[in-house]
GUFI-120224 format. One record per residue (C-alpha): x, y, z; residue in three letters. Coordinates in steps of 0.5 Angstrom, whole numbers, plus 500, padded with zeros to 3 digits. Example, Ala and Ser with C-alpha at 12.3 -4.5 7.8 and 13.67 -1.06 7.14 Angstrom:
2
525491516ALA;527498514SER;
END
This chain:
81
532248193UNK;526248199UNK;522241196UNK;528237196UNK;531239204UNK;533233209UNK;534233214UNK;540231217UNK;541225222UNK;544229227UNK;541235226UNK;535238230UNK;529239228UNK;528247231UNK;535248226UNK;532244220UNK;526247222UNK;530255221UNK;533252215UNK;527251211UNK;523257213UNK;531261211UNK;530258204UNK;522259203UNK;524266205UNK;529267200UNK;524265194UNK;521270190UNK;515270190UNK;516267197UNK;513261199UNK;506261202UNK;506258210UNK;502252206UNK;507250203UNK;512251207UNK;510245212UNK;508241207UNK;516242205UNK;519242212UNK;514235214UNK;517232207UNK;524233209UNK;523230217UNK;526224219UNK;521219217UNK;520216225UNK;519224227UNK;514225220UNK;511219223UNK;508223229UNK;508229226UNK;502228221UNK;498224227UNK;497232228UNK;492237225UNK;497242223UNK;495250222UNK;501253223UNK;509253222UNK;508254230UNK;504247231UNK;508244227UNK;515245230UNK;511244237UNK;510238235UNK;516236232UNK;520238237UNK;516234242UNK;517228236UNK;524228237UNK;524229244UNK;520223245UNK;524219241UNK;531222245UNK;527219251UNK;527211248UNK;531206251UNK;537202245UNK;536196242UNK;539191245UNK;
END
């Protein structure tokens, strides 16, 4: 099921990404691009779905730029502690 895709913890965000688009594909009918972000932004890690929805989001491409510079800024930030 698309809809209720997480991702992982550990899991990149470019394979989450791949991962929901695979699906999306495999459907019949296939899902349209509108859907499909609004599927993978509900399935982003709740600090990385933060960032991402400050964004205007056109495209499957603006969205995973965006994550991806989400999940690298949040790499980047120093432990608690």
């Amino acid at each position: 099921m698309v809809w209720g895709t997480k991702q992982a913890s550990d899991q990149r965000v470019q394979d989450f990404i791949d991962s929901v688009q695979l699906k999306a594909s495999k459907l019949a009918p296939p899902m349209t691009d509108s859907h499909v972000i609004y599927a993978i932004i509900n399935g982003l890690l709740p600090h990385i779905r933060k960032q991402v929805v400050s964004h205007d989001i056109q495209s499957i491409g603006d969205l995973r730029r965006y994550a991806i510079l989400a999940e690298s800024s949040h790499s980047d930030e120093p432990l608690d502690g």
